[in-house]
N, C-alpha and C positions, 0 to 999 in steps of 0.2 A: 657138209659138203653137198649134198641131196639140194636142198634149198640155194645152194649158190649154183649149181648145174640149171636148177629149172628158171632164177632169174637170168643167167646169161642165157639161156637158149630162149626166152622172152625178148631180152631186152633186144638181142644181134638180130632177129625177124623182126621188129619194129623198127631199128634202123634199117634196114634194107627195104623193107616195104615204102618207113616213111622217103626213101628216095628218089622215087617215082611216081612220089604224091606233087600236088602243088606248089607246095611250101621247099619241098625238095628238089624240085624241078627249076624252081628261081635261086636255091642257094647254090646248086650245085647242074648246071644244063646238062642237057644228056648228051655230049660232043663224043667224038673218038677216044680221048683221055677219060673219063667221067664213065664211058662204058667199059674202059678196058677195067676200072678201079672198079668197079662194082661187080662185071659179072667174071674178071678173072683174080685179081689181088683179092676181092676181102672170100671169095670160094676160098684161094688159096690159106688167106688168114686164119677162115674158121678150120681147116684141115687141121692148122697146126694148133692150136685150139682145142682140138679136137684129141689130138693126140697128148695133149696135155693133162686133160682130163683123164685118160687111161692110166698115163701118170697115175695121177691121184687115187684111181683108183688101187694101184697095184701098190702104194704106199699103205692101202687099209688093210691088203692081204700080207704082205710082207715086210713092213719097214713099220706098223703100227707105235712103236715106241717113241715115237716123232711126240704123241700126244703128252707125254709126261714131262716134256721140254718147258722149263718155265724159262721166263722171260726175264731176268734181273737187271735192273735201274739201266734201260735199253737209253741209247741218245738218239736223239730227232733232230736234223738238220731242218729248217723251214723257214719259213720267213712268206717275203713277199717274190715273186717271178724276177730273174734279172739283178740279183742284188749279190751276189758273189757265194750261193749256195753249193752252186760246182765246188769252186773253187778252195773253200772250205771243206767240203767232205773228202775230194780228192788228196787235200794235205792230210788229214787226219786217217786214211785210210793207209797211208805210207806207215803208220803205224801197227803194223800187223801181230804185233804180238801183245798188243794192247785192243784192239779192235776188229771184226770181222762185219762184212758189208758187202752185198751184193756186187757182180759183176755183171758186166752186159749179156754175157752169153746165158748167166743163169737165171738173170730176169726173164730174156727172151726165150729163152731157146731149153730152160729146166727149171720150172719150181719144184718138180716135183722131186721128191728122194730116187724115185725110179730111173728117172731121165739124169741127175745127176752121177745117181751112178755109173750108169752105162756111158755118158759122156764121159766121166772120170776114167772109163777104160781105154776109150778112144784117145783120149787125150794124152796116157800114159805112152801108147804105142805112138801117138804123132812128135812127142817127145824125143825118143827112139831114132826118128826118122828125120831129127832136125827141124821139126815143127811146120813142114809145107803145107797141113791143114790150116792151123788157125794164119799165118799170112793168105792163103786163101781166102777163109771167112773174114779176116781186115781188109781186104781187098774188095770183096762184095758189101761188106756194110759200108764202109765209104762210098760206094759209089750209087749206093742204094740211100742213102743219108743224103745225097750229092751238096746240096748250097748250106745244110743246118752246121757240117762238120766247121764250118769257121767258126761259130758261134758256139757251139757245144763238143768239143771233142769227143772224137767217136770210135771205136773199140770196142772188139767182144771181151778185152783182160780188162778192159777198165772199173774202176768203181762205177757204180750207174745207181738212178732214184731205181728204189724200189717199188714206185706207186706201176711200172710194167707188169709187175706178177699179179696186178689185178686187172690187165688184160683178159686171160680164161672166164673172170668173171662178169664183164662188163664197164668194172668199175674204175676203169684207167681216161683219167680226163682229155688227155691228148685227142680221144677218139675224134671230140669237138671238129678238129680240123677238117675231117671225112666225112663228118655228118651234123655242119652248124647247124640245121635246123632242127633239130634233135635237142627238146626242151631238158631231157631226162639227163641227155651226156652235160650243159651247163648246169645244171643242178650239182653234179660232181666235185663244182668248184663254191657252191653254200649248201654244207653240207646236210645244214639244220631245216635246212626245207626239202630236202629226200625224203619221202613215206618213209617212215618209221621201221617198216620189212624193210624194204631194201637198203636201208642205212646199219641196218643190224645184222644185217645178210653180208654186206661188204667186211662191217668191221671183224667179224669172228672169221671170217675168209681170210683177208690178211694177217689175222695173231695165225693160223695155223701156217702162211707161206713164211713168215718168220720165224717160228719153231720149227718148220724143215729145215731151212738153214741153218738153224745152230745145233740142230738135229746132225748134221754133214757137216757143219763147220766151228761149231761154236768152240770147245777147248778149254772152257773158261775165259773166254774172250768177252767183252762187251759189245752188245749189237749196236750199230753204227746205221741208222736209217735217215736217209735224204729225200727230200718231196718239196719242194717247193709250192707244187700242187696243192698239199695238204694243209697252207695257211688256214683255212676252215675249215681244215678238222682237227683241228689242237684241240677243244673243249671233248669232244670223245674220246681222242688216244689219249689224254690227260687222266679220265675217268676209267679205261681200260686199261691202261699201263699205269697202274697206279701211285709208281715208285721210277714213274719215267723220268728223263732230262729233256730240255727243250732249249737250243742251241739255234734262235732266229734271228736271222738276215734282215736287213730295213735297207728301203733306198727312198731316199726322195721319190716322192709321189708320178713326178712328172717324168723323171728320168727312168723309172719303173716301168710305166708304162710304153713310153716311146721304145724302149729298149724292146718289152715283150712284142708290141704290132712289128716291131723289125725283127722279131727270129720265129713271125710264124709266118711269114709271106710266101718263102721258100714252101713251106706244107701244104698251104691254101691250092698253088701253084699243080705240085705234085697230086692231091686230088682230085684235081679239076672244079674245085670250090671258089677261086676268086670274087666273083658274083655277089657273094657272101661276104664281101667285107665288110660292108658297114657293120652288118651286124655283127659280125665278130669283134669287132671293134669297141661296141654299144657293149654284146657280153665280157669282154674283158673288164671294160670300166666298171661294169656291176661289181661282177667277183673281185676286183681289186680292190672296190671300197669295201665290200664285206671281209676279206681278208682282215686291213686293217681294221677293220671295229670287231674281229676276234682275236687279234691279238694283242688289242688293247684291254677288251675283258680278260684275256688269259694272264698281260700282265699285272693283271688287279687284283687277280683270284688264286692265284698259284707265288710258291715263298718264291724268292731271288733263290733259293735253292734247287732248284726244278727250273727255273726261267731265266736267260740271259739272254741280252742284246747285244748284235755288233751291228756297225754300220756298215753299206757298200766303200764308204771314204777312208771307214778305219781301216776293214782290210785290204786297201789299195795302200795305205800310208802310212802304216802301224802297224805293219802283220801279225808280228811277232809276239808285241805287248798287246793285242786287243786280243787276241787267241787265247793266249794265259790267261788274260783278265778274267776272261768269259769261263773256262776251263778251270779255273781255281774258285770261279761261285758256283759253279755246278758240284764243286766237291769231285770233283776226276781227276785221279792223279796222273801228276806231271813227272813220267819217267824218263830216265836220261834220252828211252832211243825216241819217245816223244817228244823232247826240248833241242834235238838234233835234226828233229822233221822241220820244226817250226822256224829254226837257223835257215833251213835248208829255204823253205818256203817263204822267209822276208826277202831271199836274196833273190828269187824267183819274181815276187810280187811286180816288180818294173814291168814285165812282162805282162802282167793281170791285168785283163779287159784292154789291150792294146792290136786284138785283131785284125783293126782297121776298118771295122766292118760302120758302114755311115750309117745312122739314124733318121728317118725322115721327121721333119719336122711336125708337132701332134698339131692339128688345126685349132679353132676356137673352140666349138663342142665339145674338142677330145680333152682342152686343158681340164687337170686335176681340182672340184671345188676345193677355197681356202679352207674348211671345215678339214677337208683330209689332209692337207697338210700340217695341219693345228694337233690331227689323231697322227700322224708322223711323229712331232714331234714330242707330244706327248710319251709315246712308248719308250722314244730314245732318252727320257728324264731317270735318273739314278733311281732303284727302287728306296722306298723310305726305309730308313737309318742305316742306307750304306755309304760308308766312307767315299 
């Protein structure tokens, strides 16, 4: 924990600094918006931050037992951005007594066993009282979320990635949008080119916000982990989670993309980053291709028993039988209140990806090389000698 304290308290003063530098001053100008985001939101961001940290501390004084938490045959939702990974984990998490998986409030707002607890008090008394807090707090995060809630539903009860609880540490990609010029936050998204500390910093950071959770939550439950983000970090959690599952997402290349430049626009906006588009653009398309040529080593290197694919078209078109399909090669049993979620969720599916929300169209540059779509559909080929 020492080691992930002194890279975040590095990494959050070199984005702040680098935003006033050059390179920062063209990605992001220094307007009314741009100033309020710098010298009052991310103060306020590190506060909370900050108080997180005391979390964790007061977890090594009194909740210490978090450490003996192993992690058993955990499942990873991933893939590539935009391919129906919500969508997905949200169904699967309806399964509650099969599976336990972060919620927004305790990505955001508690990793730590301390702050879980004490929430957990609060929460029992708002309970009590008919629940006028948390419509509260859905009242502020939507509005505080304001254009992204069409595109990603937003909720402090809901399932949510867990790649937020590496917010404290630096290590949460999303940062990208607040500070594109920040060579270190796109690193986040290839993973294999992070200095070797800080990639070793991040991963042992995140096995222990996962062992809190099942520290607080787990029951004998299966941990339920979503990241979209994490397309290029499959080769590590593979190698860490040694007896992990891997349950990824594939979309057409082109339609992947178009879809993510349209649900970070809204963010760009809210930072006062627009400026920065091309190049968030240019970085997208990097990490996009590396994604796919790590998921295409991972499906080369790892059994069909540890790795399965769905498509974005199955789970629009086949909910039901591509979920099982996927879920019976992973070896995870299919129990009733499970096969009732998934009932539940084909009938749902009409609904899935119909937001309405328009796509602009990618220009010439932005099209997808043929190459990546060759490693598309490569990955979605049966692994050898399965039926």
């Amino acid at each position: 924990m020492r080691d992930a304290f002194l890279l975040s308290v590095r990494l959050h003063a070199r984005w702040f600094i680098e935003a006033f530098g050059a390179e920062g001053r063209r990605a992001g100008p220094l307007g009314p918006r741009r100033l309020a985001v710098l010298l009052i939101l991310f103060p306020l961001f590190l506060l909370l931050q900050t108080i997180h940290w005391l979390g964790f501390l007061l977890d090594e004084l009194f909740f210490s037992g978090w450490r003996s938490v192993e992690i058993h045959q955990p499942l990873f939702i991933s893939g590539v951005p935009r391919s129906g990974t919500t969508f997905l984990h949200r169904t699967l998490a309806r399964d509650t007594a099969s599976f336990t998986t972060f919620h927004t409030w305790e990505a955001l707002f508690a990793p730590s066993v301390s702050e879980r607890k004490l929430f957990g008090m609060f929460a029992a008394l708002d309970r009590l009282l008919g629940r006028p807090l948390q419509r509260l707090g859905d009242t502020i995060t939507r509005r505080v979320t304001g254009g992204f809630a069409h595109i990603h539903e937003v909720g402090l009860q809901a399932a949510e990635e867990d790649y937020l609880t590496l917010l404290p540490a630096g290590g949460c990609f999303i940062l990208v949008l607040a500070f594109p010029a920040s060579k270190s936050l796109w690193l986040l998204g290839r993973l294999r080119e992070l200095p070797d500390y800080e990639r070793t910093v991040l991963l042992n950071f995140y096995r222990s916000c996962l062992q809190k959770h099942l520290y607080v939550n787990g029951s004998g439950r299966r941990l339920l982990s979503k990241n979209a983000a994490f397309g290029s970090w499959l080769p590590e959690l593979a190698e860490s989670f040694d007896d992990s599952r891997f349950l990824v997402c594939l979309r057409e290349p082109g339609g992947a993309l178009r879809s993510q430049l349209s649900s970070i626009r809204n963010g760009l906006v809210f930072f006062g980053t627009t400026a920065a588009s091309d190049h968030v653009t240019h970085e997208f398309q990097v990490s996009l291709e590396h994604v796919y040529q790590q998921l295409r080593e991972q499906r080369r290197c790892l059994p069909a028993s540890r790795f399965a694919v769905v498509d974005h078209s199955q789970l629009q078109n086949e909910t039901q039988t591509a979920i099982t399909a996927t879920l019976r090669q992973l070896g995870i049993p299919l129990t009733d209140a499970l096969q009732r979620v998934l009932e539940d969720a084909a009938r749902e599916a009409r609904d899935y990806g119909g937001s309405g929300h328009v796509h602009s169209p990618l220009s010439e540059a932005e099209v997808p090389q043929p190459d990546l779509v060759s490693i598309y559909r490569e990955i979605l080929e049966p692994p050898a000698g399965s039926s």
